[in-house]
C-alpha positions in Angstrom: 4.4 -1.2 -5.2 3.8 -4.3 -3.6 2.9 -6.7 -7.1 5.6 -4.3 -8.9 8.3 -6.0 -6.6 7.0 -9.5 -6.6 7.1 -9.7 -10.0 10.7 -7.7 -10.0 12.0 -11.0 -7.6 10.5 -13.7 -10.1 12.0 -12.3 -13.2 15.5 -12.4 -11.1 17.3 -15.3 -10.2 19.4 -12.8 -7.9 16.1 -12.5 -5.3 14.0 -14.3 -3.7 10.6 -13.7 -2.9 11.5 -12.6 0.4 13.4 -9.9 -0.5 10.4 -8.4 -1.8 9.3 -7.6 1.8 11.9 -4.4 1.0 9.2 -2.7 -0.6 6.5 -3.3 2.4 7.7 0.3 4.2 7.6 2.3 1.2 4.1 0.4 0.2 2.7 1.7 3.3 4.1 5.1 3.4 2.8 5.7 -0.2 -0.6 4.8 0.8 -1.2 6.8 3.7 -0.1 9.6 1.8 -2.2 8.8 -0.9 -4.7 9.1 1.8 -3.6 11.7 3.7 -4.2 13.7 0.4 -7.3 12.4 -1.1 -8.5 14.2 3.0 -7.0 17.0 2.2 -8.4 17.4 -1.7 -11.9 16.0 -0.4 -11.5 18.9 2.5 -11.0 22.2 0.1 -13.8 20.4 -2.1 -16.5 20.6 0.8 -17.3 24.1 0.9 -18.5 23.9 -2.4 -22.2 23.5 -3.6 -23.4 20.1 -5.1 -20.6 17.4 -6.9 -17.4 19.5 -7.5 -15.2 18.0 -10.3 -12.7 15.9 -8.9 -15.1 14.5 -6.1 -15.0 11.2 -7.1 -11.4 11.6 -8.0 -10.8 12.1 -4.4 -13.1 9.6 -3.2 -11.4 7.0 -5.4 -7.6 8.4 -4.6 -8.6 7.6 -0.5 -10.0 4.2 -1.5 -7.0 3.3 -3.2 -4.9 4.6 -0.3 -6.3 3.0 2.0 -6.2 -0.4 0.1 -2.5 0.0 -0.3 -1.7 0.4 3.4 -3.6 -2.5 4.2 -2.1 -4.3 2.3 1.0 -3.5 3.4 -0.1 -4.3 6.7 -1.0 -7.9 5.3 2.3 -8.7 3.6 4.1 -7.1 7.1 1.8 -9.9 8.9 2.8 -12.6 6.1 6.5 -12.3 6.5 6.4 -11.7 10.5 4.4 -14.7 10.4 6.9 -16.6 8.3 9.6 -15.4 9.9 8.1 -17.4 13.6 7.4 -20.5 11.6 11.1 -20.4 10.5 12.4 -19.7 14.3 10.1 -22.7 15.2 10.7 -25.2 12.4 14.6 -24.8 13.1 
């Protein structure tokens, strides 16, 4: 979500990089629910004996969850940051 919008606001002369920081909420609500259901897939996979198909699936689905919401968490923390540094420098 995150690259998808920065690239959106270099392509347009309309937005600035900044307004990219739109897209930080829904970044962070997709990957905790990419998360929330790689748990859930990896739970009704555990009663079964050995590697069930779709394992790794889910192992990879939470990984990738998980890497999305922190770095949503990052780019909130990049833009509060430049948001003091912009309160300062004035």
């Amino acid at each position: 979500m995150l690259p998808a919008a920065i690239v959106g606001t270099r392509s347009s002369e309309r937005y600035d990089l900044l307004d990219a920081a739109a897209a930080i909420p829904v970044a962070a609500i997709l990957g905790l629910l990419a998360w929330a259901l790689a748990r859930r897939a990896r739970s009704r996979l555990a009663p079964t004996l050995g590697h069930p198909k779709g394992s790794r699936t889910a192992r990879l689905g939470r990984f990738l969850g998980l890497l999305g919401f922190v770095l949503a968490l990052t780019a909130a923390g990049s833009v509060g940051v430049y948001a003091v540094l912009s309160l300062v420098s004035d």
